[in-house]
N, C-alpha and C positions, 0 to 999 in steps of 0.2 A: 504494500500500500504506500501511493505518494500523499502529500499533501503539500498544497502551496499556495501562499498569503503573502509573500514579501513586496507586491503591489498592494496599497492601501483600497484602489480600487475593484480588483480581481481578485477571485480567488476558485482553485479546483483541487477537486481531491480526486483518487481514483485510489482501485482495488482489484487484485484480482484471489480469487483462491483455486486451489483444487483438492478434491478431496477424494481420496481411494475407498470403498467400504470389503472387504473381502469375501470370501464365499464361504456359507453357512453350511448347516446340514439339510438347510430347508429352503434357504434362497438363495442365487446369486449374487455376486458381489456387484456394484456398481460403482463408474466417475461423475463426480461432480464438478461444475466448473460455475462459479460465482462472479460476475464481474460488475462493480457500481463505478461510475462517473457524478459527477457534480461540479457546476459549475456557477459562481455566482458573478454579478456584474453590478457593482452601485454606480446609481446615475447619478443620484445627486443627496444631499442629506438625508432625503426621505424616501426614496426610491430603492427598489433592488431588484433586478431581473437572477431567474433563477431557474436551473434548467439540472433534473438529474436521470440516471436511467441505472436501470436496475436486470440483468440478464442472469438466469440461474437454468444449465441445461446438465440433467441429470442420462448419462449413458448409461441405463440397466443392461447387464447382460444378458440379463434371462426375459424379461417383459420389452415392452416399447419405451421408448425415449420420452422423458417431459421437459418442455420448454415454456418458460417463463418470462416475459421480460415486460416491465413499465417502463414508462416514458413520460415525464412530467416536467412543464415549462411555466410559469408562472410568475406573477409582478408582486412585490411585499411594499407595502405603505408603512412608515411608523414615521408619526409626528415629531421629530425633535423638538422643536420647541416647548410643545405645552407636553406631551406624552399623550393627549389627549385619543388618538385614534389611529388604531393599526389596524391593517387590512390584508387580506392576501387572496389572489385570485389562479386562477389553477387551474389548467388544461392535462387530463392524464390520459394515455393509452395505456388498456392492457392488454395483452394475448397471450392467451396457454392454451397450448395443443400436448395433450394429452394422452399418449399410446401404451403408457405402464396399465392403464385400466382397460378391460373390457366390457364393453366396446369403447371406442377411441372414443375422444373427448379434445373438440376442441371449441374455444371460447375467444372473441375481441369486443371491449367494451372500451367505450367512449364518453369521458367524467368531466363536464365543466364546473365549478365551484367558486364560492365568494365568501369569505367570513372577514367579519368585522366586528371592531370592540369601540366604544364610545366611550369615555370615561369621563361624563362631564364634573365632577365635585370629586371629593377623596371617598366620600362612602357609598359613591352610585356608579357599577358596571353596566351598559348593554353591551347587548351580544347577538348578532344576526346572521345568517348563513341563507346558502341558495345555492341548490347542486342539482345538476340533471345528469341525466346516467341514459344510454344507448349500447343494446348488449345484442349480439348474435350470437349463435349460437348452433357446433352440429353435435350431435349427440346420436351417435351408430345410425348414421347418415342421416339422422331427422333433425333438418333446419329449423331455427326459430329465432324470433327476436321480442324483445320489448324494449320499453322505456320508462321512466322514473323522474317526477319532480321531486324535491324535498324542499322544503319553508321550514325554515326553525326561527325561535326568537327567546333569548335570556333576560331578565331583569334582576340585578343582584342588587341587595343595600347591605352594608358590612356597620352592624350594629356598632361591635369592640374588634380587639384586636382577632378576639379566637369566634368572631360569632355573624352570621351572614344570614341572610334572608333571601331566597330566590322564589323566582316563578319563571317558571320555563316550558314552552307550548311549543310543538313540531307538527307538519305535517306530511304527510308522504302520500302523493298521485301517483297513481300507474292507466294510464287512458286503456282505455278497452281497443283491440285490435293493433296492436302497437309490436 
């Protein structure tokens, strides 16, 4: 594993592993191979662009192959001046194809997302989100897809130091035919 920060602006890390498992009395052994990237970019005091990806493919011997990888880009807000309001917005891929199981198994899903924090006084948090979710889907050849809203909304008030009060309401759509 690297990592590197020595621009003020930049920064990326990366990874990689492998892992051996050996052979049992009951199963085969299998490689694993892990690799994460991340990469950030600050635009300006408040700004941060942010990009990481995440690949994990598992060589069984004895079953099918699993592969896994995300992929997420996204903008981070945080208020310097007052602390008052951070934000972060989020585009992620994911896909896994699936051949250790029978029947295969393969899966791509497409996540936009939005959370935010308000902190107008010292004893008052909000807290709001917004994600929609797009998924296909084959499963021993039978195709499918849907899709997903979610609305959530937080309201904290922080009585003392050890003592908080919330109410917090979500909601989750899935449209018919989707």
């Amino acid at each position: 594993g690297v990592d590197w920060s020595a621009d003020p602006l930049w920064r990326a890390s990366g990874r990689l592993e492998w892992r051996r498992t050996g052979d049992t009395a009951t199963v085969a052994g299998a490689d694993s191979y892990l690799s994460t990237l991340m990469l950030a970019r600050k635009l300006d005091r408040d700004w941060t662009l942010l990009a990481r990806n995440y690949l994990l493919v598992n060589d069984n011997r004895s079953t099918g192959d699993l592969l896994q990888n995300r992929f997420q880009i996204g903008a981070a807000y945080r208020d310097t001046d007052t602390n008052r309001i951070n934000a972060l917005a989020r585009y992620e891929y994911k896909l896994e194809n699936d051949a250790s199981v029978s029947p295969r198994n393969r899966r791509a899903a497409h996540v936009v997302s939005t959370h935010a924090d308000y902190h107008p006084s010292r004893p008052w948090w909000w807290t709001g989100r917004i994600a929609a979710k797009h998924v296909r889907e084959e499963f021993d050849g039978i195709r499918d897809s849907y899709s997903a809203l979610l609305l959530g909304g937080r309201v904290t008030y922080d009585m003392t130091e050890s003592w908080s009060a919330s109410f917090m309401t979500s909601l989750l759509v899935s449209p018919q035919g989707s």
